[in-house]
C-alpha positions as CSV (number, residue, x, y, z in Angstrom):
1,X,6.0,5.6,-15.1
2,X,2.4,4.4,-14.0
3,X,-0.4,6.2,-15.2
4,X,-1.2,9.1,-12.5
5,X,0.6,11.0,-9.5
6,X,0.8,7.8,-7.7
7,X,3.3,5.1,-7.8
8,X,4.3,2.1,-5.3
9,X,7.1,-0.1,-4.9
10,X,10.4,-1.6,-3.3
11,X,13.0,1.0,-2.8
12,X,15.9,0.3,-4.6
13,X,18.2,2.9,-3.5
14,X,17.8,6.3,-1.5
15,X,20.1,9.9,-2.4
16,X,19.6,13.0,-0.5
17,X,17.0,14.7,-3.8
18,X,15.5,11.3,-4.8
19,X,14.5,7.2,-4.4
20,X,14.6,4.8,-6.9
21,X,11.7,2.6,-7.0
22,X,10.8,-0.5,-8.4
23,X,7.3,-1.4,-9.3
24,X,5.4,-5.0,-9.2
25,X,5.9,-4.7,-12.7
26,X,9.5,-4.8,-12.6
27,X,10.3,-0.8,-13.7
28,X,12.5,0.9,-11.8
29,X,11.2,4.7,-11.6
30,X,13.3,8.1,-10.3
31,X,10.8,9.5,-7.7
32,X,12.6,13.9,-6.2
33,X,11.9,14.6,-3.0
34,X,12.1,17.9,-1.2
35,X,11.7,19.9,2.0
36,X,8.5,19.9,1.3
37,X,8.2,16.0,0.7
38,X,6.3,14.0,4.0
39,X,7.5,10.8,5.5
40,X,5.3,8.1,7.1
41,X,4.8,4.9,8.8
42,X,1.2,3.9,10.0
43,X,0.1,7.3,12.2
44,X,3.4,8.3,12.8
45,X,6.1,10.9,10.8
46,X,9.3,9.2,10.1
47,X,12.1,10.9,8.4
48,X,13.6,10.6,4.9
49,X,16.6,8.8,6.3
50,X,15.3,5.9,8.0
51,X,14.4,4.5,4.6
52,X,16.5,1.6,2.9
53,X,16.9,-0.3,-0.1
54,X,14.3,-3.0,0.6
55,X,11.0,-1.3,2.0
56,X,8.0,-0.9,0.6
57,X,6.7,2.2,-0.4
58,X,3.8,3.8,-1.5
59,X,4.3,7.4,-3.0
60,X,2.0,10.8,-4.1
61,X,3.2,13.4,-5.6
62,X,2.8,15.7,-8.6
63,X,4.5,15.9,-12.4
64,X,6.9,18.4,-12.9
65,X,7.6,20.1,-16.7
66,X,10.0,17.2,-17.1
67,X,7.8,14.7,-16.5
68,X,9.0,13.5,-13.2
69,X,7.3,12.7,-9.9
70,X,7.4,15.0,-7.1
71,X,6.6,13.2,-4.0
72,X,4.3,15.1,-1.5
73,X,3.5,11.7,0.6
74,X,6.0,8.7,1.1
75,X,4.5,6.2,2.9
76,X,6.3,3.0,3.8
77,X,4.1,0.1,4.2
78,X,3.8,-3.5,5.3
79,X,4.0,-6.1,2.6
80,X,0.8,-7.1,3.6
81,X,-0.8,-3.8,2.7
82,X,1.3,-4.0,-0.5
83,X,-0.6,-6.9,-1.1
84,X,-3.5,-5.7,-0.1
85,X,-3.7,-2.3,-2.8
86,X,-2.3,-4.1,-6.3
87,X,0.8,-5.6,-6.3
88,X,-0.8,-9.5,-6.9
89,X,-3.4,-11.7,-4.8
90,X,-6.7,-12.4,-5.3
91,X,-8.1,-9.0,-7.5
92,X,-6.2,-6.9,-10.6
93,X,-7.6,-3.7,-12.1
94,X,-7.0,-0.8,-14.1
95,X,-7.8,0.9,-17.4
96,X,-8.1,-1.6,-20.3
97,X,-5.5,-1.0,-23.0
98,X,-5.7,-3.6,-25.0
99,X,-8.0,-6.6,-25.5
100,X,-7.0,-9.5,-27.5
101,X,-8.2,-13.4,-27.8
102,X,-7.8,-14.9,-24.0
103,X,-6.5,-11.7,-22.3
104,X,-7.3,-8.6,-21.2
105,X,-4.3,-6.1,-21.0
106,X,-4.5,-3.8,-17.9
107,X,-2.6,-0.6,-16.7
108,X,-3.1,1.1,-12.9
109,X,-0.8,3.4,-11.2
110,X,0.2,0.7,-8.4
111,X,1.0,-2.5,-10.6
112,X,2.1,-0.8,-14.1
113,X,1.0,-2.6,-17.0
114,X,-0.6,-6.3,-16.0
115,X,-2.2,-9.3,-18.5
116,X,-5.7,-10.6,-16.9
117,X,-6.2,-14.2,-18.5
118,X,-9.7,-14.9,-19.3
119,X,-11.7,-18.2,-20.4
120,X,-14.5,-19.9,-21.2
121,X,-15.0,-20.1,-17.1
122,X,-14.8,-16.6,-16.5
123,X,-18.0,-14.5,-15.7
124,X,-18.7,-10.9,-16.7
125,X,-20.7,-8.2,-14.7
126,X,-21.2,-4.8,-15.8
127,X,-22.9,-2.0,-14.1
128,X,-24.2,-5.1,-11.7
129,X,-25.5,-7.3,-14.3
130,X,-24.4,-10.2,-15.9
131,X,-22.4,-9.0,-19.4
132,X,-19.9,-10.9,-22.2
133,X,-16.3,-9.7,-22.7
134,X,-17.5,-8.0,-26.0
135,X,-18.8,-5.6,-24.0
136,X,-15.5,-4.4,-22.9
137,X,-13.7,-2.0,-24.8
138,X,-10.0,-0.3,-24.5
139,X,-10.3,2.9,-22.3
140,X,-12.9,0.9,-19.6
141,X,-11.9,0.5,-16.2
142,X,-12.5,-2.8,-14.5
143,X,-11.5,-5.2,-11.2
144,X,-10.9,-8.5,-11.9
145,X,-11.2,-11.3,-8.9
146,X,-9.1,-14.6,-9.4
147,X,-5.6,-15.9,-9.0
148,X,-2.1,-15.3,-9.7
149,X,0.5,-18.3,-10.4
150,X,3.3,-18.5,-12.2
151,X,1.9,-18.5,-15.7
152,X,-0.4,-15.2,-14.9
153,X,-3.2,-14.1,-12.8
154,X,-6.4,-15.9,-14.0
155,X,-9.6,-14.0,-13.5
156,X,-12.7,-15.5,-12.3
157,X,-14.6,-12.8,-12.8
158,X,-14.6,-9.2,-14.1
159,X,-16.3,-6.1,-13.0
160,X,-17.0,-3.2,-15.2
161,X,-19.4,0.2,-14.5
162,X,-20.2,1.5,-11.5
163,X,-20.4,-1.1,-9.0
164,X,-23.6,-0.9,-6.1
165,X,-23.9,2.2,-4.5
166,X,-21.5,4.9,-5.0
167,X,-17.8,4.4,-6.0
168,X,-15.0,1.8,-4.9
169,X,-13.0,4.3,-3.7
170,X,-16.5,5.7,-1.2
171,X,-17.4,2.2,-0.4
172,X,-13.4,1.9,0.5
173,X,-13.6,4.2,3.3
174,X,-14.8,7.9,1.9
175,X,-13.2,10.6,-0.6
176,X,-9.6,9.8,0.2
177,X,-9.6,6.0,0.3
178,X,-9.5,3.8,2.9
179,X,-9.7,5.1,6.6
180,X,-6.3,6.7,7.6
181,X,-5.1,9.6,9.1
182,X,-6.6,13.0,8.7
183,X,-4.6,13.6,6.1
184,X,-5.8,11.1,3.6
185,X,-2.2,9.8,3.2
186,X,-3.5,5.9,3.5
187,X,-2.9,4.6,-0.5
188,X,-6.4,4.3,-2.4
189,X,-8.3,1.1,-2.9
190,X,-9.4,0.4,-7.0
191,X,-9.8,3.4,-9.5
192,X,-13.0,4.8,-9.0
193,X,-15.6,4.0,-12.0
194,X,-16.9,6.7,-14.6
């Protein structure tokens, strides 16, 4: 499973204690759900069986001893706002975890594990000024802006350190991520620096 509490996904299938999920990275994960577990849709509470194999999901929840996600929030989404937060377009980030000769490996909760290709062409910011990919290392967090095709998504350019003024996630819309409802159950924008 994806680094953190968070995962998002296509449902695969939908039992009466859990969902099977698959991620943009292909991974299919076991998410339980509960009587404590909360369904949504845009403002509105839906219920745990008007999901399907097919729609998109976004889930929070915590690890049990067993390692497995407990959702607290399932939130179907549009495939626009799956888009939108990680799974492919125009931006990619994560957590560096490995960095190798034309590629950055990345990991986030919402896409998995991800390759960010990188050339000659590419330009490098960090902390808001103009940097070299040697001053990346495994453990950073970054946001990449480019393209994905067929053979990969091909950065542009990639962001490391704090960016402007505050975090990503408070210049996304406040402590819980973007604006939502009051219970901060809309899915976060990028990682927030260190």
């Amino acid at each position: 499973m994806p680094a953190g509490e968070r995962v998002m996904g296509t449902v695969t299938s939908v039992g009466v204690d859990r969902l099977t999920i698959k991620t943009p990275d292909g991974k299919e994960h076991a998410v339980l759900v509960n009587d404590q577990t909360r369904y949504r849709e845009g403002r509105k509470d839906i219920q745990l069986e008007e999901l399907k194999p097919g729609d998109r999901v976004f889930v929070g929840g915590s690890e049990n001893s067993n390692h497995e996600l407990i959702a607290m929030m399932v939130r179907r989404v549009t495939g626009e706002e799956m888009q939108r937060f990680g799974s492919g377009g125009d931006r990619a980030f994560g957590e560096i975890i490995a960095i190798e000769k034309g590629q950055i490996k990345l990991r986030n909760r919402f896409q998995g594990e991800r390759v960010v290709k990188i050339d000659d062409q590419t330009t490098f910011m960090k902390e808001g000024k103009p940097s070299t990919p040697a001053d990346l290392k495994v453990g950073d967090r970054i946001m990449a802006v480019g393209k994905d095709s067929s053979d990969g998504f091909k950065a542009t350019q990639v962001m490391s350190g704090p960016m402007g003024q505050g975090s990503w996630r408070e210049r996304r819309g406040g402590p819980g991520g973007p604006p939502g409802d009051a219970a901060g159950s809309q899915p976060e924008g990028p990682p927030p620096q260190q």
